[in-house]
N, CA, C and O atoms as CSV, one atom per row, in Angstrom:
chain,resi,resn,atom,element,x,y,z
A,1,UNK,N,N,-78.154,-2.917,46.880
A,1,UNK,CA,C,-78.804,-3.607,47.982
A,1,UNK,C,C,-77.747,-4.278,48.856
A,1,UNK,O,O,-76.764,-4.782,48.313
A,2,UNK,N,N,-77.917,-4.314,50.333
A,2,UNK,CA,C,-77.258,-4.610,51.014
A,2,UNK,C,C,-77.076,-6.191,51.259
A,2,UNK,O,O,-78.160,-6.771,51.213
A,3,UNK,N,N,-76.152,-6.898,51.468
A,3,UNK,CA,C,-75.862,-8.037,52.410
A,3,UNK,C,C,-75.328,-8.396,53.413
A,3,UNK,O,O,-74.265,-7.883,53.762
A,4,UNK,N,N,-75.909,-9.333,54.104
A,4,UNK,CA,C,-75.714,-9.809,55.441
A,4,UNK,C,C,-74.707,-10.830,55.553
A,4,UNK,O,O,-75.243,-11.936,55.492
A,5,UNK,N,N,-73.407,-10.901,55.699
A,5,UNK,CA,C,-72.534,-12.243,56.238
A,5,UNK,C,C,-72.518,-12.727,57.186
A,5,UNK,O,O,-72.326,-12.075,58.212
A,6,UNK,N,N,-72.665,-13.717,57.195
A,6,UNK,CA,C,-72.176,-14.972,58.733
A,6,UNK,C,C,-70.339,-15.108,58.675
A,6,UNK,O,O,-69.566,-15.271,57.731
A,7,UNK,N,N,-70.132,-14.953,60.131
A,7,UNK,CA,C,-69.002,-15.047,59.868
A,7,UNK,C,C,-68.373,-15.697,61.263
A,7,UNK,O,O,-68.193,-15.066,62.304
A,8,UNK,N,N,-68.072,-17.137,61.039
A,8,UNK,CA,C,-67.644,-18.047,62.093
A,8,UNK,C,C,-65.928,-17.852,62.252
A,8,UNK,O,O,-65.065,-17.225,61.637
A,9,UNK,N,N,-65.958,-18.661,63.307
A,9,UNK,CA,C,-64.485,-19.257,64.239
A,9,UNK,C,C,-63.838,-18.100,63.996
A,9,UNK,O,O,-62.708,-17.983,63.521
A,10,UNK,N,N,-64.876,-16.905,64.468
A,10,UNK,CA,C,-63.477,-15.597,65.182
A,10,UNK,C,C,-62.858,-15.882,66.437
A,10,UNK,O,O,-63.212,-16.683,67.302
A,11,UNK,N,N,-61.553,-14.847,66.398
A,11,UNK,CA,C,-60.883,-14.891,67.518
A,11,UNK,C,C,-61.518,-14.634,68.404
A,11,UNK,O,O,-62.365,-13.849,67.977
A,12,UNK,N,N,-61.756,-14.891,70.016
A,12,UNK,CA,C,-62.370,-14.447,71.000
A,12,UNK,C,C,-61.644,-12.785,71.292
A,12,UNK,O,O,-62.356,-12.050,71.976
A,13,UNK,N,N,-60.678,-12.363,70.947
A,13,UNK,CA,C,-60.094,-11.249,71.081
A,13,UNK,C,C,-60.634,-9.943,70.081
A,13,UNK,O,O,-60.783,-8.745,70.322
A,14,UNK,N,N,-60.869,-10.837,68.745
A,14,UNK,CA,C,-61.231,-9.414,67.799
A,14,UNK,C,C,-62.429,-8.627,68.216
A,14,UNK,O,O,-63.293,-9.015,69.002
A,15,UNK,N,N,-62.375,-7.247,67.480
A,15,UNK,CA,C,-63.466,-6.121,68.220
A,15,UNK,C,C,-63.793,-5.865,67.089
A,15,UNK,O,O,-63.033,-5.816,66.122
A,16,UNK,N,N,-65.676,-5.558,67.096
A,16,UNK,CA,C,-66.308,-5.164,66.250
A,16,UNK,C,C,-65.238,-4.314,64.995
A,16,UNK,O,O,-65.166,-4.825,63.877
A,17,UNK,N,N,-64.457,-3.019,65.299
A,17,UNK,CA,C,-63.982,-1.997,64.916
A,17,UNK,C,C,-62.819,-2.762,64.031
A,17,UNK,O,O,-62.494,-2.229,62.970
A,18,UNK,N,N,-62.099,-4.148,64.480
A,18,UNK,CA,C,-61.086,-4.842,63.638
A,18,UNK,C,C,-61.763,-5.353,62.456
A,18,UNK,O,O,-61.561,-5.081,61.272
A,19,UNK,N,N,-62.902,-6.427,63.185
A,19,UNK,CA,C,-63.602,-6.907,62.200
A,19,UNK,C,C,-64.468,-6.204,60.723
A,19,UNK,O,O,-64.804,-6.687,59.641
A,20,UNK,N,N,-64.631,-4.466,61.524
A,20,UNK,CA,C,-64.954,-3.747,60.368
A,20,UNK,C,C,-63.945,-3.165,58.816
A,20,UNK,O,O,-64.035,-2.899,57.618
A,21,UNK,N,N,-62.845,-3.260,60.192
A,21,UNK,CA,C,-61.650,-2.493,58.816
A,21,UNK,C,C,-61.183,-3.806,58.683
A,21,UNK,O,O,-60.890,-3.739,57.489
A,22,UNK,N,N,-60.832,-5.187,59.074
A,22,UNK,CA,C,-60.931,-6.067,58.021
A,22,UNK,C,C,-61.958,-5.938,56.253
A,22,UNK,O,O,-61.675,-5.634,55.095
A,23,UNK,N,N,-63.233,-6.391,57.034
A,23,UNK,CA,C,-63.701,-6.537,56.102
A,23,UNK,C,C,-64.121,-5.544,54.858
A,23,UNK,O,O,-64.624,-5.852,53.777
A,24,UNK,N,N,-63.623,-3.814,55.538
A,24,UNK,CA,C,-64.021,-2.713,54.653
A,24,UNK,C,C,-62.932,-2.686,53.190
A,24,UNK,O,O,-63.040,-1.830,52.313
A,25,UNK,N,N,-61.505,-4.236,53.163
A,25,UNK,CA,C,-60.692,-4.295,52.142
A,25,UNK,C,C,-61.399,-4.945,51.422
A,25,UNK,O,O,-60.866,-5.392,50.407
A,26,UNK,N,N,-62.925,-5.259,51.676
A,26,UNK,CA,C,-63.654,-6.121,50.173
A,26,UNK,C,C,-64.379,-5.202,49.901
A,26,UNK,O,O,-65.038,-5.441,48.890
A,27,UNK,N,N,-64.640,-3.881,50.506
A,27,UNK,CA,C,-65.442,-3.290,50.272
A,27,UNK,C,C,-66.642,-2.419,51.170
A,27,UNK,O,O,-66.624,-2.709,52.366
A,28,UNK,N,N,-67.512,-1.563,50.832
A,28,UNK,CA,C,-68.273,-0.672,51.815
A,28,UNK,C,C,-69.080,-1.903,52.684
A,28,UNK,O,O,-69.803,-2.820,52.294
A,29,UNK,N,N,-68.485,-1.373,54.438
A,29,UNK,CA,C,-69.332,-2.480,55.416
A,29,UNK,C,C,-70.332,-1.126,55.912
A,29,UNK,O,O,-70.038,0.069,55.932
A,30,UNK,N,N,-71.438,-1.717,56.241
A,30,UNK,CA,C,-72.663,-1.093,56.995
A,30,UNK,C,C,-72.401,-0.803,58.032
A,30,UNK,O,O,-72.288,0.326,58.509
A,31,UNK,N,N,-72.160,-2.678,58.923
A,31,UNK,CA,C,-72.295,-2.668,60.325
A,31,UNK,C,C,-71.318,-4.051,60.235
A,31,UNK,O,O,-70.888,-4.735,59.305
A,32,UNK,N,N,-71.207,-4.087,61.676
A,32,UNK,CA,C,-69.648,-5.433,62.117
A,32,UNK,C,C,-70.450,-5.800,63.381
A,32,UNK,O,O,-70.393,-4.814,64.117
A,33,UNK,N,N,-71.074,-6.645,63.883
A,33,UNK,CA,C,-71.856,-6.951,65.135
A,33,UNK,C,C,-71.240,-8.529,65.629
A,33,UNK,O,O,-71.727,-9.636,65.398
A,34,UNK,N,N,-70.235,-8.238,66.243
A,34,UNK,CA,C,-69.727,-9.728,67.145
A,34,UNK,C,C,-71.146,-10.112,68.659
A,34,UNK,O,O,-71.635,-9.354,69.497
A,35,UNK,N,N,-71.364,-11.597,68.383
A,35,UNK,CA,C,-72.773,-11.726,69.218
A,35,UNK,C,C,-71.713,-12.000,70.351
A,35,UNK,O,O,-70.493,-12.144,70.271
A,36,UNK,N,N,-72.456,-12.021,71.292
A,36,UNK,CA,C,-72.123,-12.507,72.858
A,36,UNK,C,C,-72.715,-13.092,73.328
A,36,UNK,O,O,-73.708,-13.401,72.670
A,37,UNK,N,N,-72.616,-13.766,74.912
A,37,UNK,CA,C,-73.309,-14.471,75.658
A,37,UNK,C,C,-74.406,-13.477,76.409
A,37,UNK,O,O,-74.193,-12.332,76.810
A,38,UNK,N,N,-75.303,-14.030,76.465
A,38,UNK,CA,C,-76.268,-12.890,77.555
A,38,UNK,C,C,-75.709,-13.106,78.639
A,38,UNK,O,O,-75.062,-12.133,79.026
A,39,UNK,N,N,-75.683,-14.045,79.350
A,39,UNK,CA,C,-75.423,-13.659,81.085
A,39,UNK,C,C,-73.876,-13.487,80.676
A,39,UNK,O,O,-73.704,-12.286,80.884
A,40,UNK,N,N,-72.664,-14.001,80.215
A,40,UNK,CA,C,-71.329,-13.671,80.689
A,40,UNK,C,C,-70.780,-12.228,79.500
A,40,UNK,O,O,-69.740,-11.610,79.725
A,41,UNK,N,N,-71.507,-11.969,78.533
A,41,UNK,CA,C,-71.075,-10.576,77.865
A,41,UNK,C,C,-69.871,-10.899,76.989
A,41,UNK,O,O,-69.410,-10.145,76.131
A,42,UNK,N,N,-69.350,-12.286,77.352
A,42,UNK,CA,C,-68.019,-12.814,76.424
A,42,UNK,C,C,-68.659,-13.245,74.884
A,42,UNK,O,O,-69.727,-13.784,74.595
A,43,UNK,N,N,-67.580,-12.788,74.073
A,43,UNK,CA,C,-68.205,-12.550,72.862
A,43,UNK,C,C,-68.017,-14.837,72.550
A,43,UNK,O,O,-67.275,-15.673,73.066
A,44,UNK,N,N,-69.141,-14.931,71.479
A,44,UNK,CA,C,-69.132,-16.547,71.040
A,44,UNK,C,C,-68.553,-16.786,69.637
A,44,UNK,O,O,-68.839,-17.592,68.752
A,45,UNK,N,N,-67.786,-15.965,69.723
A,45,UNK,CA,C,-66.782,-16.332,68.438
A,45,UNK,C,C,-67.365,-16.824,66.573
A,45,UNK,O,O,-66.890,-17.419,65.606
A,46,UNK,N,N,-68.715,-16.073,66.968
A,46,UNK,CA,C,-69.479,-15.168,65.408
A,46,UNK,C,C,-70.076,-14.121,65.407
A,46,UNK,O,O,-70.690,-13.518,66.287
A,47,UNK,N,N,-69.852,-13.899,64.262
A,47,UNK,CA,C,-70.426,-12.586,63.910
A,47,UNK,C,C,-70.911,-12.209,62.487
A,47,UNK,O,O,-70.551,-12.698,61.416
A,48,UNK,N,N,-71.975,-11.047,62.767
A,48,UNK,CA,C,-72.726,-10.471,61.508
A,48,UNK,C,C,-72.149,-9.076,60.813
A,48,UNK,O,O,-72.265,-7.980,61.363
A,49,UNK,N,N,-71.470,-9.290,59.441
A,49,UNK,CA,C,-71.360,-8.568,59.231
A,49,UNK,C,C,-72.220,-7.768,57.651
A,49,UNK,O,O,-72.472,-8.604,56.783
A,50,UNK,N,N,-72.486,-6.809,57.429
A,50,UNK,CA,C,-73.650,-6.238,56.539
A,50,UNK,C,C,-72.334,-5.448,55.464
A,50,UNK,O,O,-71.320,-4.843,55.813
A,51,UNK,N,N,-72.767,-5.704,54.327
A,51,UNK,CA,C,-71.925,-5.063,53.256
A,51,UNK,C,C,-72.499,-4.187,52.508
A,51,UNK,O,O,-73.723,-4.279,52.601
A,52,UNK,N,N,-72.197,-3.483,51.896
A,52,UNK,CA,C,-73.283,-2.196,51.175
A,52,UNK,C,C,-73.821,-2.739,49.662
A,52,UNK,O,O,-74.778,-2.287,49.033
A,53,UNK,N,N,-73.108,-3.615,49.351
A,53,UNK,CA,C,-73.667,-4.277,48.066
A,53,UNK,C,C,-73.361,-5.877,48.038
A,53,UNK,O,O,-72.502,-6.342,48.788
A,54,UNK,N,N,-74.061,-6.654,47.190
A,54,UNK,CA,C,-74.152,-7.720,46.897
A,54,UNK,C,C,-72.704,-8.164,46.777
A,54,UNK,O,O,-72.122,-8.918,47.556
A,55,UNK,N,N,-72.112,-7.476,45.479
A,55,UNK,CA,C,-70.909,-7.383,45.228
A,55,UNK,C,C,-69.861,-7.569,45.998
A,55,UNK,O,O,-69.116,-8.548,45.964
A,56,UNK,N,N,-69.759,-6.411,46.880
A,56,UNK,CA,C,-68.906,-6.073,48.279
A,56,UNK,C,C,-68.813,-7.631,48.726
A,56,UNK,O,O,-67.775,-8.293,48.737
A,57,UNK,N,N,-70.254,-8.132,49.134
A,57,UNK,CA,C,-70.174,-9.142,50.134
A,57,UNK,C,C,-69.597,-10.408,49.239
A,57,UNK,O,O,-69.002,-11.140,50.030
A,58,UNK,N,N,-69.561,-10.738,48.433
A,58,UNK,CA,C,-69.203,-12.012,47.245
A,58,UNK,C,C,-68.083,-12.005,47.498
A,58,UNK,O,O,-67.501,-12.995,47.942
A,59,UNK,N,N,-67.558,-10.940,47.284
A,59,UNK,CA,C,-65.951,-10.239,47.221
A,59,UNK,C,C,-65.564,-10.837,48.701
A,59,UNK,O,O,-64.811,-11.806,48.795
A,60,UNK,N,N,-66.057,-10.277,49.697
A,60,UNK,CA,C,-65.931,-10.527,51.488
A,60,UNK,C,C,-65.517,-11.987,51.518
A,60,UNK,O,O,-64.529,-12.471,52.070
A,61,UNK,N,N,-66.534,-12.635,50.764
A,61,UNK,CA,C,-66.570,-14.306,51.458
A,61,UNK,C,C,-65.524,-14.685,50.468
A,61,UNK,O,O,-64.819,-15.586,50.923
A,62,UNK,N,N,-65.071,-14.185,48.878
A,62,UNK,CA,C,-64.102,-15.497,48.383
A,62,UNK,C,C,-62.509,-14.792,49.000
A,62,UNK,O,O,-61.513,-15.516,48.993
A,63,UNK,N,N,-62.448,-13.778,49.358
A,63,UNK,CA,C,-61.180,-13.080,50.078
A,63,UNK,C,C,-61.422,-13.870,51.850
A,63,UNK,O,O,-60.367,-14.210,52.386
A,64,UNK,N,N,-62.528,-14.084,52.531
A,64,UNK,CA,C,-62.160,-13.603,53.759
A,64,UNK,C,C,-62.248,-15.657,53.965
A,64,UNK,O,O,-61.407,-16.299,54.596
A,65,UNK,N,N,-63.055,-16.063,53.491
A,65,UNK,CA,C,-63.823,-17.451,53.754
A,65,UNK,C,C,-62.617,-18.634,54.159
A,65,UNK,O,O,-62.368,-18.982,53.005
A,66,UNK,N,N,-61.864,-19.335,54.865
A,66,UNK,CA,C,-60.837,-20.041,54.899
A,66,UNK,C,C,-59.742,-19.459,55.440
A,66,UNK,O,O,-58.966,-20.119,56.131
A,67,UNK,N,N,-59.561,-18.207,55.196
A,67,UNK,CA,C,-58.742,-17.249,55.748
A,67,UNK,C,C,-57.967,-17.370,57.223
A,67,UNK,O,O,-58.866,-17.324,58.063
A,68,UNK,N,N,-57.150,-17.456,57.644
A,68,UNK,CA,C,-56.387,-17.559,58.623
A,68,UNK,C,C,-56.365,-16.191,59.264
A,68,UNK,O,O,-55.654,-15.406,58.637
A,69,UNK,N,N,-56.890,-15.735,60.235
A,69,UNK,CA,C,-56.844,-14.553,60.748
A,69,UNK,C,C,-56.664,-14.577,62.657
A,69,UNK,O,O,-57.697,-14.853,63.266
A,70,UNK,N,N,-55.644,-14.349,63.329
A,70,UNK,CA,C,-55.506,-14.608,64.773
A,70,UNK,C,C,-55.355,-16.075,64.647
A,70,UNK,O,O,-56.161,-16.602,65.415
A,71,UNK,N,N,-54.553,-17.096,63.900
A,71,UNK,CA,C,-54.593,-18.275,64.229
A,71,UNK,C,C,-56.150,-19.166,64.067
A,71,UNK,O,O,-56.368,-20.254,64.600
A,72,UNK,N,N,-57.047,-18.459,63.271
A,72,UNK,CA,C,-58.167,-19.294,63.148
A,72,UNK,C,C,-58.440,-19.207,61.971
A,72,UNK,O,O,-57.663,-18.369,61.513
A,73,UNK,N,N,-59.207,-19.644,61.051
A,73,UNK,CA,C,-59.421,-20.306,59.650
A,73,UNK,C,C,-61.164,-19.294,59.900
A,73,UNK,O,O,-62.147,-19.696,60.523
A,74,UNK,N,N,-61.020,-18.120,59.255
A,74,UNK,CA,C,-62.789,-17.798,59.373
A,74,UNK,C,C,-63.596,-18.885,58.423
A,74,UNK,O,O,-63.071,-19.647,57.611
A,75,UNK,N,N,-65.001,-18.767,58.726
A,75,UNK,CA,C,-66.175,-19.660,57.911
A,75,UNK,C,C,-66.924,-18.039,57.879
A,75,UNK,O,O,-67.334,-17.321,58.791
A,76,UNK,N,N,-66.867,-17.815,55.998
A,76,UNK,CA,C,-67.464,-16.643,56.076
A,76,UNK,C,C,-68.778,-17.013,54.692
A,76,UNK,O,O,-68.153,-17.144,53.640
A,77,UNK,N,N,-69.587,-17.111,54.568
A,77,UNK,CA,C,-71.310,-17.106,53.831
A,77,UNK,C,C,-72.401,-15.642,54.418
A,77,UNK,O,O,-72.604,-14.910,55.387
A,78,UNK,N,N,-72.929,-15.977,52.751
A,78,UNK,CA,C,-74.189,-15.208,53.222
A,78,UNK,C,C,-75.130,-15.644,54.657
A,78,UNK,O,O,-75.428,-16.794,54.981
A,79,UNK,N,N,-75.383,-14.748,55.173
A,79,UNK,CA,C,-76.278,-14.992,56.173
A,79,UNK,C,C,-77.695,-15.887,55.907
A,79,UNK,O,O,-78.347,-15.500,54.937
A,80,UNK,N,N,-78.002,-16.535,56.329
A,80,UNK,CA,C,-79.776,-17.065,56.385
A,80,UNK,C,C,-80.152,-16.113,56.755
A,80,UNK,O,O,-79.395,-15.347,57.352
A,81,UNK,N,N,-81.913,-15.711,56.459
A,81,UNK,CA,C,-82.844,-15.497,57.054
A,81,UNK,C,C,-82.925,-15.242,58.101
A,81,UNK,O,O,-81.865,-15.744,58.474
A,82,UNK,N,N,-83.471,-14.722,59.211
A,82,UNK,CA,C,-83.225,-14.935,61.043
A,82,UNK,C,C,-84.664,-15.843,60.808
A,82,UNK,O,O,-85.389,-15.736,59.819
A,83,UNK,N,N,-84.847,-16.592,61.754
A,83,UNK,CA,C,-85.751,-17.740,61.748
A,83,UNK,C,C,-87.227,-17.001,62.927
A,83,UNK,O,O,-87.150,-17.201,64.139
A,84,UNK,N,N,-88.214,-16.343,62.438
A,84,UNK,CA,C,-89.302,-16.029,63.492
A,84,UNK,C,C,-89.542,-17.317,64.460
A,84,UNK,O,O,-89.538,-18.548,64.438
A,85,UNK,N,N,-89.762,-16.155,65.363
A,85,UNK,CA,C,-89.861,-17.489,67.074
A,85,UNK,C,C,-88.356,-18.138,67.643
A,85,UNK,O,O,-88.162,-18.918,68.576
A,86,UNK,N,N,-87.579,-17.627,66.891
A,86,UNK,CA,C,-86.565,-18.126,67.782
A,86,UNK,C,C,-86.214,-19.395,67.786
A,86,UNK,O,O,-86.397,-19.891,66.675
A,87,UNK,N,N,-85.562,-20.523,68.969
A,87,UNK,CA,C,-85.799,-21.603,68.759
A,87,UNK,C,C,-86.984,-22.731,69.455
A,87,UNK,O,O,-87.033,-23.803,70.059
A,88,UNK,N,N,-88.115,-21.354,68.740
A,88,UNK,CA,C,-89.295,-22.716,69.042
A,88,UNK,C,C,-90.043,-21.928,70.036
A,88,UNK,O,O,-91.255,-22.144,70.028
A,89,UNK,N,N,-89.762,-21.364,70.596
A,89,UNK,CA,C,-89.773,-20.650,72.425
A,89,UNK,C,C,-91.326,-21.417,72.864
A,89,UNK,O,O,-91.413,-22.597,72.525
A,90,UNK,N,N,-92.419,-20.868,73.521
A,90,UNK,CA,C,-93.720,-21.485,74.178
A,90,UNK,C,C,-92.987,-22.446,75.059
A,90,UNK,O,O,-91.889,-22.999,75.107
A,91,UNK,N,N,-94.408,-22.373,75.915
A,91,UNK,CA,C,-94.237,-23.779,77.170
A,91,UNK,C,C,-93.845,-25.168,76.765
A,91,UNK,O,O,-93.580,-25.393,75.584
A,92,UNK,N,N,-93.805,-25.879,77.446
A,92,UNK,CA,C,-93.353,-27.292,76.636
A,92,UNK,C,C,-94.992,-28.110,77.627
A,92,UNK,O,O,-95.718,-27.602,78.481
A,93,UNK,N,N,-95.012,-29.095,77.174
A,93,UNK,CA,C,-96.673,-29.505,77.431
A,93,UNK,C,C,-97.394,-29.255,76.783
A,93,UNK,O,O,-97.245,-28.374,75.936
A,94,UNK,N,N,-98.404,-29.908,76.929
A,94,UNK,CA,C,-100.276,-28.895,76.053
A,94,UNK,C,C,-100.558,-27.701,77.637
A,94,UNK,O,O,-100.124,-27.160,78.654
A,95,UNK,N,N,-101.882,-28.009,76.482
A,95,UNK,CA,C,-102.712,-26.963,77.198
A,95,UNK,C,C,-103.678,-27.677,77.834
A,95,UNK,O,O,-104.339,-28.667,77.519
A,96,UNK,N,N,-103.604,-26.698,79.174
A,96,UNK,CA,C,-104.412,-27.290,80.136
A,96,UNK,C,C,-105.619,-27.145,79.982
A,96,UNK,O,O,-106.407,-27.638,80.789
């Protein structure tokens, strides 16, 4: 079964394709998805990465977690949940 990592304070420079063969030295990655901004397309310096086993990913976070990579210290954990609704979204007010 697969897992999902969170993976903070990337370089603004790294590319999905680094971040994959990084993390493919802990083991089989799925997918490497650096998020971005909607309107400016500049990446926000996290990202999701998916491991092919539980294992893999354990392995990912006590190798990658603290890690100094481009001058930054990654923050690497299992992912949460994605949270339904977003943050909160609807009108703000009642109903008329």
């Amino acid at each position: 079964m697969s897992i999902k990592l969170f993976v903070g304070n990337l370089s603004y420079d790294m590319t999905e394709e680094q971040l994959k063969t990084l993390f493919s030295e802990a083991g089989g990655v799925t997918s490497a998805k650096i998020i971005t901004d909607r309107q400016t397309g500049q990446p926000r310096g996290f990202a999701f990465v998916e491991m092919e086993t539980k294992m893999d990913g354990q392995k990912a976070i006590s190798m990658f977690n603290g890690k100094n990579i481009d001058g930054r210290a990654l923050a690497v954990n299992e992912a949460r949940p994605q949270q339904k609704g977003g943050f909160g979204g609807g009108r703000r007010g009642g109903y008329r």
